[in-house]
N, C-alpha and C positions, 0 to 999 in steps of 0.2 A: 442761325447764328452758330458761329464754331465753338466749340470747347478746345479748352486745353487737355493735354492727357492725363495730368493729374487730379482736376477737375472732373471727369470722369471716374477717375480711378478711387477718386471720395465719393462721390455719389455713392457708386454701386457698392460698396461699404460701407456705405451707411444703408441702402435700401439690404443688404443683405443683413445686419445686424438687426432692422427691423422684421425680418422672418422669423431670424431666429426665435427672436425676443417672445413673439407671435406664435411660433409652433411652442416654444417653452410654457406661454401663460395657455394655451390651448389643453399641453397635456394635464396643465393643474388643475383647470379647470372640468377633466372629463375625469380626472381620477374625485374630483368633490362629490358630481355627478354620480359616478358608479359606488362611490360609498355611500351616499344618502340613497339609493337603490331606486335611483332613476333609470332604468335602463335604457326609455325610448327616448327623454330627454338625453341623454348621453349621447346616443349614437346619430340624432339629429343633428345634436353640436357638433360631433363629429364629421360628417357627411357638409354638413356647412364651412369648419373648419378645412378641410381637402378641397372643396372646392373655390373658396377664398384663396388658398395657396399656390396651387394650379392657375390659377388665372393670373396669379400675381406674378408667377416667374415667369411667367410671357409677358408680364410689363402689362397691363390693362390698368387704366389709370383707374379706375373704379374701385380695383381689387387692390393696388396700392394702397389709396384711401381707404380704405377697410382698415387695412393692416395696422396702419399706423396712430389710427383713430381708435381700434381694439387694445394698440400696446398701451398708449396715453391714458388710456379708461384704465387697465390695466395695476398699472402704475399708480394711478390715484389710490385705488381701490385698495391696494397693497398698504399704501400708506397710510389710510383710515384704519385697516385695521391693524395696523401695528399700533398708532397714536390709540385705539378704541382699546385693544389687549393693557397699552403702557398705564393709562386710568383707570381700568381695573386691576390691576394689579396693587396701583398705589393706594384705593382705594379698600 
């Protein structure tokens, strides 16, 4: 099936906002890690993280789904604990 060029030109900005989004919650994630002084957990995630990435900007649908599956998690998570912070505070 053909695409259109635009068509295309959305996608792949949108799979690349999804990287981003991904190397972003990656690095906040490794800096929690190395503060609570996990170090092997750290560099696990880390080595998991590169390699998730690498695979994904070769388009492997696998590593895609990862990606975007980790930002959605991501994003929830971000939100509980804002909602979880906003109740204690009120409280």
């Amino acid at each position: 099936m053909y695409e259109f060029e635009h068509e295309i030109k959305r996608k792949e900005k949108i799979f690349k906002t999804y990287v981003i989004l991904f190397i972003v919650s990656a690095l906040i994630n490794l800096v929690l890690f190395f503060m609570d002084g996990e170090l092997l957990r750290g560099t696990i995630s880390l080595l998991f993280y590169f390699i998730v990435v690498s695979f994904a900007l070769r388009k492997k649908a696998w590593a895609v789904w990862i990606i975007k599956y980790m930002v959605w998690l991501h994003i929830i998570y971000f939100i509980i604990i804002i909602i979880a912070k906003a109740i204690e505070v009120m409280n």
